[in-house]
C-alpha positions in Angstrom: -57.5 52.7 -66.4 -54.0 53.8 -65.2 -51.8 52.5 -62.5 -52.9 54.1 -59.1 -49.1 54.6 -58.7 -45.8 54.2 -60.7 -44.5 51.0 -58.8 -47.7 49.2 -60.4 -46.0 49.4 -63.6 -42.7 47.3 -62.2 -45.1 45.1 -59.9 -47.6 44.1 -63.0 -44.2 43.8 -65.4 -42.8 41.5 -62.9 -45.9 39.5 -62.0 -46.7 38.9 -66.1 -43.4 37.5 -66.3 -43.3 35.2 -63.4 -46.4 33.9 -64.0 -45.9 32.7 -67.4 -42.5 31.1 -66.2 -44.0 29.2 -63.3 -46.6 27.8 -66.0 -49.4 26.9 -64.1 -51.2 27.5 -60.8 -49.9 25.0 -57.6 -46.1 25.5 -57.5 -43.5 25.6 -54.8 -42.0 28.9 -55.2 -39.2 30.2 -53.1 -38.7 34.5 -53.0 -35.3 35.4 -53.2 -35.3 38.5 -51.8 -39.0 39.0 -51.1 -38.6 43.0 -49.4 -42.5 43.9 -48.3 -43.4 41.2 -49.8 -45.8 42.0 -53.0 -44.8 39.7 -55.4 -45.0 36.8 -53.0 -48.5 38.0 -52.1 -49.6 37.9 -55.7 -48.3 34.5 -56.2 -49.8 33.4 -53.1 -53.1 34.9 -54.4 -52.5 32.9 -57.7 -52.3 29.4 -56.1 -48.7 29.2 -55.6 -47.1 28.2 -52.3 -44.3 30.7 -51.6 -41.7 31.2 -49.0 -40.0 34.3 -49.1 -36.5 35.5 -47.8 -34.8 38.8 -47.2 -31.9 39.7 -45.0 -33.8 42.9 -43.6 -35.7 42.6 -40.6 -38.0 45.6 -41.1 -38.9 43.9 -44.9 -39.6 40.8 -43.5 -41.7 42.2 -40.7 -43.8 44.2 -43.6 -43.9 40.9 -45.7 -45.8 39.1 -42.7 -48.1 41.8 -41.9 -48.9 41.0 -45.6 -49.6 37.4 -44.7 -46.6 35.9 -46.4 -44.6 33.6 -45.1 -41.3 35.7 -44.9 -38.2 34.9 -43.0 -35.1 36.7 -42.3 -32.4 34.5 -44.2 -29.1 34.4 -45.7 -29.7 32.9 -49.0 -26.1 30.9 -49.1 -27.2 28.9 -45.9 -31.0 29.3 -46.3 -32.1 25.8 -45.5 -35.7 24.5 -47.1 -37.3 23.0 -50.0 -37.4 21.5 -52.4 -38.5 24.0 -54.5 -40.5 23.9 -57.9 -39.0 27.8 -59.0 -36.3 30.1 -57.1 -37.3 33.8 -58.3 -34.8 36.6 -58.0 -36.1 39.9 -59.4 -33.4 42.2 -59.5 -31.4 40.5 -56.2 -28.7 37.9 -58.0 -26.1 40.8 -59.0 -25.4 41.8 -55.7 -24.9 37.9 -55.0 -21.2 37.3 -53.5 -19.8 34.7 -54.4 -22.0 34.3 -57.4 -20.8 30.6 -57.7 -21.8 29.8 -54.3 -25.4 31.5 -55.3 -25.8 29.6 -58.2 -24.5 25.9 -56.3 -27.4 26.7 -53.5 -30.2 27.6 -55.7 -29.2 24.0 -57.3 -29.4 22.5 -54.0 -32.8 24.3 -53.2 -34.6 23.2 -56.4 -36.5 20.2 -57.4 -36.1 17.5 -60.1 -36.7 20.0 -63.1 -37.4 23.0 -61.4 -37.0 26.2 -62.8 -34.4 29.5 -62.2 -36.5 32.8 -62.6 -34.5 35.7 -63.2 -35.5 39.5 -64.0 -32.3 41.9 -63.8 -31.3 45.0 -65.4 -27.9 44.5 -67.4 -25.8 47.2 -66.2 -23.2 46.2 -68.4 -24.9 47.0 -71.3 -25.4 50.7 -70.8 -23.9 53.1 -73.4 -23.8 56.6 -74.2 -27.2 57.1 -76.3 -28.8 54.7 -73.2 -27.5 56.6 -70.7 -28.7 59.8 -72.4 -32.4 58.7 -72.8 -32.1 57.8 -69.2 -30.2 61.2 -67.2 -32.1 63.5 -70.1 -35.5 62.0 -69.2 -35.1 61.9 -65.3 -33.8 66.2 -66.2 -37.3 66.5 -67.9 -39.4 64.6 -65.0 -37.0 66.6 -62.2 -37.9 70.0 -64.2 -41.4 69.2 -64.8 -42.0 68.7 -60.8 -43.2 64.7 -62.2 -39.9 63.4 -60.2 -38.9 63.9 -56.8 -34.7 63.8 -55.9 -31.2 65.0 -56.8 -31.0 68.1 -58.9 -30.7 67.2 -62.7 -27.9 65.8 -64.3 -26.5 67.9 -66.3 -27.1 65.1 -69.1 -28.6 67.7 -71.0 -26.1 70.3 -71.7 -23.3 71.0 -74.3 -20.0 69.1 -73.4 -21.7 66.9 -71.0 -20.7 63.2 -70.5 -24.4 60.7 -70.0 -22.3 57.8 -69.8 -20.5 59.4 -67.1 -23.2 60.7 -65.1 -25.0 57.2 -65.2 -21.5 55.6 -63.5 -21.5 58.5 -61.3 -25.8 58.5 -60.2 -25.9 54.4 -59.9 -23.0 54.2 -57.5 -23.7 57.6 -55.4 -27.2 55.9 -55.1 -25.9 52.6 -53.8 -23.7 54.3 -51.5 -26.9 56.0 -49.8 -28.5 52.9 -50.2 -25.8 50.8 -47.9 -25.9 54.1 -45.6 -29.8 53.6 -45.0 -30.8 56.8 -46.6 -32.8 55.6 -49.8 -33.9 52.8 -51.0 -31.6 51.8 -54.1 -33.3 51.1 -57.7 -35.3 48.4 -57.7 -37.5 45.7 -56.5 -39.8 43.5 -58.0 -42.8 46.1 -57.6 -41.8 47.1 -54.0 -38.8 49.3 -52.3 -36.1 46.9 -51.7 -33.0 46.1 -52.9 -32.3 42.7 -51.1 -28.9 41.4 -49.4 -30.3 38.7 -48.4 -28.0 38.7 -45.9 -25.2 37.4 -48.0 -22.0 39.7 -48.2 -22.6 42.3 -50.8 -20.6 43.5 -53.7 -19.2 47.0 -54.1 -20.8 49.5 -56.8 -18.6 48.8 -59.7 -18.2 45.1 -58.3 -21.7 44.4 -59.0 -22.5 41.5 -61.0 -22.7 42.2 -64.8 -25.5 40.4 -67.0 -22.2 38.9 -68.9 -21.0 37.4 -66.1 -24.3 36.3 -64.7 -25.1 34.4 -68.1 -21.8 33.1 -68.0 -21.7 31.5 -64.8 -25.2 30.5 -65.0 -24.5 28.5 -68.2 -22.4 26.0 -66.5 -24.7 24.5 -64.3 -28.6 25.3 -66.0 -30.0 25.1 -68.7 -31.6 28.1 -70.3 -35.3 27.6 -71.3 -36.3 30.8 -72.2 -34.4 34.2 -72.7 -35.9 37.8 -73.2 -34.3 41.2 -73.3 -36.3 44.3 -73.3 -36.8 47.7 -71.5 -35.0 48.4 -67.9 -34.5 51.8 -67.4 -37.9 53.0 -66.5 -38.1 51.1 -63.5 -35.1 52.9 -61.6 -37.3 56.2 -61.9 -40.3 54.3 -60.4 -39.1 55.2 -56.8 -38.7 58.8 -57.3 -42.1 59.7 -59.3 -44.9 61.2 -57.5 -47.7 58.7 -56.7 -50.1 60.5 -58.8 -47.8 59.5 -62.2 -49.1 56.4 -62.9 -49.6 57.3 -66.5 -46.2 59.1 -66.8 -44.9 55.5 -65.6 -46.6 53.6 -68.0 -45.6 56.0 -70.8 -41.5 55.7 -69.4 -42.1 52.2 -70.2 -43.7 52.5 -73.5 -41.1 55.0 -75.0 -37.9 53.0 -73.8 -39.8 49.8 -75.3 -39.9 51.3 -78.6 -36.7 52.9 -78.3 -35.1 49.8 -78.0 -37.8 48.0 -80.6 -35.7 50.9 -83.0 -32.2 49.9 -82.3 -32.1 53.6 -80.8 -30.7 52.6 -77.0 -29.6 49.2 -75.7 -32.0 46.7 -74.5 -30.8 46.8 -70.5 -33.9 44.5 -69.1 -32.9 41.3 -69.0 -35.1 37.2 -68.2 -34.0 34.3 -68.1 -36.0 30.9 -67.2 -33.3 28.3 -66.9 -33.5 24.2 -65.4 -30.7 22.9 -63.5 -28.4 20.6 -66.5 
């Protein structure tokens, strides 16, 4: 049976990936960036003992209604712990200064605890990416599947994808910071968490390069997956009745990328402190 909605797709994506990272039921687990808190509810449901943190007041407030234990936090002086896992789904590019993120999640783990990252590599986003991505939100918006902006343009003769994406993920940031719209992602709920934390500008955020990078002098990487991205940044504009049109985003850009055709822009890591 299909999704009842097209954020099930991220939420199930997320949770599936978490889960097998934690490895096994019982574990300290510490939300980075929690929004309404729906992954922090699932991993409460699975045994886990979560805290989760957000620097909104209005996410946090939705995350206890939930029954989570949610506070309002700055991650770089968020006191607590120690923690078996630190999750950050989608939140650690907009961390500033990335260093200082990286020394306090150190801090916050236990002896052999675990760093459990999703992001979407921004970096890695070409011209044939971004033209699967601004042609298919043109065929969603056209189709009435989508709701938002007016197309693209992706589509016609002369036109520049690579462009448009720049032009779309930093006008949508912008509106974001403004408190228009939410921004792209969470991890299977609206939010795009601060955390409190000074944030970075829209061509300032955090590329998976330099994420790796900096996480490589200080952890360990256990486990490393790339794999589909994209589909998740229409998640918040389709209609709540596209579950299957969500769940078939995903399986084309999978096999897109599966064929070399577009760039793998979903990026996981599991990593230990060295």
């Amino acid at each position: 049976m299909p999704p009842a909605e097209p954020a099930d797709i991220r939420r199930q994506e997320t949770l599936a990936f978490v889960a097998r990272a934690l490895g096994g039921p019982g574990r300290r687990v510490l939300d980075v960036g929690c929004g309404e808190g729906a992954l922090a509810l699932e991993l409460q449901r699975a045994g886990h003992t979560v805290t989760a943190i957000d620097g909104r007041a209005e996410a946090v407030a939705a995350a206890q209604a939930k029954g989570v234990d949610a506070r309002q936090a700055d991650f770089l002086t968020f006191e607590g712990g120690p923690f078996d896992a630190l999750v950050f789904a989608f939140s650690l590019h907009h961390m500033e200064p990335l260093p200082a993120a990286l020394a306090r999640a150190r801090d916050l783990l236990a002896p052999g605890g675990r760093l459990i990252l999703m992001e979407v590599a921004f970096d890695r986003v070409d011209r044939a990416t971004a033209l699967f991505f601004q042609g298919m939100r043109d065929v969603l918006l056209a189709a009435g599947a989508l709701s938002g902006p007016e197309v693209s343009g992706a589509l016609e003769p002369g036109a520049d994808p690579l462009a448009l994406w720049h032009e779309m993920r930093a006008d949508a940031y912008a509106r974001y910071l403004e408190g228009g719209t939410h921004h792209h992602h969470g991890h299977g709920h609206s939010q795009d968490a601060l955390h409190g934390a000074a944030h970075t500008e829209p061509d300032e955020l955090h590329g998976s390069a330099a994420m790796r990078a900096e996480l490589a002098k200080g952890f360990r990487f256990l486990h490393e997956e790339e794999g589909p991205g994209l589909y998740s940044f229409m998640l918040e504009d389709l209609h709540l009745d596209q579950g299957e049109t969500a769940r078939r985003l995903l399986a084309l850009e999978r096999g897109l990328v599966a064929a070399g055709a577009i760039r793998a822009v979903g990026v996981r890591w599991v990593a230990t402190p060295r």
